[in-house]
C-alpha positions, 0 to 999 in steps of 0.5 A: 500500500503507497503511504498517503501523506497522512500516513507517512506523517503518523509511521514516521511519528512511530518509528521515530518513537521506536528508535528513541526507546531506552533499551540499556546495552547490557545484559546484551545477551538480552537487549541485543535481540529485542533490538533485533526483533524491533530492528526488522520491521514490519508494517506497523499497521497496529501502533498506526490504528492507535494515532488513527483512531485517536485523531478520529476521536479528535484527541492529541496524536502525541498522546496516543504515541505511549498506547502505540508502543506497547501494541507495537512492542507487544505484537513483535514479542508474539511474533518473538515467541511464535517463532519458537512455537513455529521452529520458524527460521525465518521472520521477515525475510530475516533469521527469526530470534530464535534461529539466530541466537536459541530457543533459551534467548528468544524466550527470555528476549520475549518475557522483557518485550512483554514487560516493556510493552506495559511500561509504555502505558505508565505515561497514562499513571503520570500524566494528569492529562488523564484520569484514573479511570482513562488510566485503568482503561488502558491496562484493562484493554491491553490485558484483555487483548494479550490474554484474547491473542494467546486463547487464539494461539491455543485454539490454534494448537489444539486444532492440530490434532482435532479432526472435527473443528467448526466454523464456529470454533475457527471464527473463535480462534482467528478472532483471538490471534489476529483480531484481538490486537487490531481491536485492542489498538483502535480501542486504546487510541480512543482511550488516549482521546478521551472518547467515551465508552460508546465510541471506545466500543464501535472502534473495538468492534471495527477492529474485530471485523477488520482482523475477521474479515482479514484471516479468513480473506488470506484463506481464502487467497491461498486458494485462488490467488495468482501464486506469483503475486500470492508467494506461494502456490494455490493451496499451499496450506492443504499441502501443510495440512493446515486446517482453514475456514474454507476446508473447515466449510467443506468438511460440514457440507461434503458427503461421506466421499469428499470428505475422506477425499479432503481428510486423506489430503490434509492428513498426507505429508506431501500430497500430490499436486492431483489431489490438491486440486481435487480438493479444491475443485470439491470446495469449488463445487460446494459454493465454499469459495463463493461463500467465504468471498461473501462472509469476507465482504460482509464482515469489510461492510460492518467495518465500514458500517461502525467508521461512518458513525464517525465525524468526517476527518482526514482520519477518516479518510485514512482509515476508510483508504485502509479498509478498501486497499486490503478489501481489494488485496489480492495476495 
């Protein structure tokens, strides 16, 4: 996505707070790798719908820099610890913490990233500029977000080894990994413009759809988008036996026949190209892709729905650019 002048101005706002952090240098077996971690990147979307939404609750954006910190540093130590979880070489296009160093030191790199990622929200205790319950409501948010995020991580594990996962139970699962951060983010900023608690809660929601509509938009991607821009080849995650919203769907829809079709599939170590597209021609045949376009739309819709409630803004604007570009994404 091309930065608009807006949001050119709030990334640089971040970074620029990221790289004035004081990390000490020693132990450096500790503070060398959480540099690292933060050093490599990333989209900064989460930190960046924090300033958003504070400017769309007309609040200072400066004061929303503390709150998008923490998510900021938060999100990367997730990323830190998955990694280990994952046996992930890579993040990034880098050497992940875990491979660069070991397993010991990306574990302990994260648990000084966790607490770190707390201290940001000390600024919201100090400053009078808010109250104790605007203090609070910071710590509530932030907590209730990291617990959400590591429910979905678990779901996820146990999903593994469990043939009869629902949709219901998916919707669950991406709801706490990828949409509990992005809601946590928008929610904070709002917190840090002393919105009130109706418009604390439609930012909260919209966050929810967008990180919805985003996972299972990827699922759906994987089959369907064109491999050259995607990354990787059409059904990549039923050549890895993962288990997604769309073969989820057509576990629940196909008969005894497809679905010891799409099981055997999902269950083989290296399935054939052959299979793979059988696979995907039964979900074709389900209406499951079709469908998961729609519930993909639907759930862009509500978040569009909850941002129009707002005041026109250049925020606005900026968010609603947001929507649309990964509505429209096709890899």
């Amino acid at each position: 996505m091309s930065k608009t002048g807006l949001q050119y101005i709030l990334l640089e706002k971040v970074e620029q707070a990221l790289q004035q952090m004081e990390l000490p240098d020693s132990p450096i077996s500790l503070y060398e790798p959480y540099k690292y971690a933060m050093a490599v990147g990333g989209k900064r979307i989460r930190p960046l719908l924090t300033l958003i939404a504070c400017g769309l609750c007309e609040g200072e954006i400066d004061d929303a820099l503390p709150a998008a910190l923490a998510v900021e540093v938060l999100h990367n130590f997730t990323l830190v610890h998955d990694d280990i979880m994952d046996s992930a070489d890579t993040r990034r296009g880098e050497q992940s913490v875990y491979k660069k160093w070991n397993e010991n030191t990306a574990i302990l790199t994260g648990d000084v990233m966790f607490a770190d990622a707390y201290k940001h929200l000390h600024y919201y205790g100090e400053s009078d500029k808010f109250s104790k319950q605007e203090f609070a409501a910071m710590h509530h948010i932030f907590s209730r977000s990291i617990i959400t995020v590591c429910e979905g991580q678990a779901l996820d594990m146990e999903f593994v080894d469990r043939i009869d996962v629902s949709n219901k139970e998916y919707l669950q699962m991406i709801g706490g990994k990828t949409a509990a951060l992005l809601s946590g983010s928008l929610e904070m900023g709002a917190v840090a413009a002393h919105a009130t608690h109706h418009k604390r809660a439609e930012l909260a929601e919209l966050g929810y759809e967008m990180g919805v509509a985003f996972q299972i938009q990827d699922d759906l991607l994987d089959a369907i988008a064109d491999p050259e821009k995607f990354g990787k080849r059409p059904g990549g995650d039923i050549y890895e036996g993962k288990k997604t919203y769309l073969t989820i769907l057509a576990l629940e829809r196909a008969d005894d026949v497809e679905q010891k079709i799409i099981s055997n599939t999902l269950e083989q170590d290296e399935p054939t190209e052959e299979a793979v597209e059988q696979v995907l021609e039964i979900m074709g045949d389900l209406g499951v892709l079709k469908d998961v376009d729609n519930e993909t739309d639907e759930h862009y819709q509500k978040a569009f729905d909850l941002l129009s409630k707002f005041e026109n803004s250049e925020y606005k604007i900026e968010l609603e650019k947001l929507l649309n570009f990964l509505r429209k994404r096709d890899h």
